[in-house]
C-alpha positions in Angstrom: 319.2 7.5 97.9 320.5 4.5 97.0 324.3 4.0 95.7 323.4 1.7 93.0 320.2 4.1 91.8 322.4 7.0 91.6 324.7 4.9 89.5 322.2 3.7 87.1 320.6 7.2 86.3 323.8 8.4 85.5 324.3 5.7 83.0 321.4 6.5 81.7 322.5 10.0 81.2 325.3 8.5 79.6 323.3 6.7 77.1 320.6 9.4 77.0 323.6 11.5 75.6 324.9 8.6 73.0 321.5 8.1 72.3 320.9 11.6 71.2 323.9 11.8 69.1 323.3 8.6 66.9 321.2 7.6 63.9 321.2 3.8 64.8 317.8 3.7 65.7 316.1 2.2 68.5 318.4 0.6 70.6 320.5 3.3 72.5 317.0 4.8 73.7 316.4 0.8 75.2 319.3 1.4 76.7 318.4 4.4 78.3 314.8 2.9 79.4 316.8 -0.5 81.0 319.2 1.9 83.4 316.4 3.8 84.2 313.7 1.1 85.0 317.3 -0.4 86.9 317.7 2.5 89.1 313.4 2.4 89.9 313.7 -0.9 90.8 316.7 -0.4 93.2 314.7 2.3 94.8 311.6 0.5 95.3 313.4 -2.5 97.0 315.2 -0.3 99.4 312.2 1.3 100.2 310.4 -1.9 101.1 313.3 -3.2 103.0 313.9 -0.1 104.9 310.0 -1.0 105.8 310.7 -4.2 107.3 312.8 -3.0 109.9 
């Protein structure tokens, strides 16, 4: 897998973790949503470019 994927699921473990431990509200889950969608994207662009070649 991808470098940069791997990176960005473990900050969203990271923030998962924050996230579970604070009363703020919303916004350390949005945090967690952003690395993960991050790390989806990463995959699905070096799926399609392994594709091309």
């Amino acid at each position: 897998m991808n470098t940069m994927a791997c990176r960005a699921v473990a900050q969203a473990g990271l923030s998962a973790a924050t996230a579970s431990a604070d009363d703020e509200g919303a916004w350390p889950l949005l945090l967690v949503a952003g690395w993960l969608t991050t790390a989806a994207d990463l995959t699905l662009e070096q799926t399609l470019l392994d594709s091309l070649v």
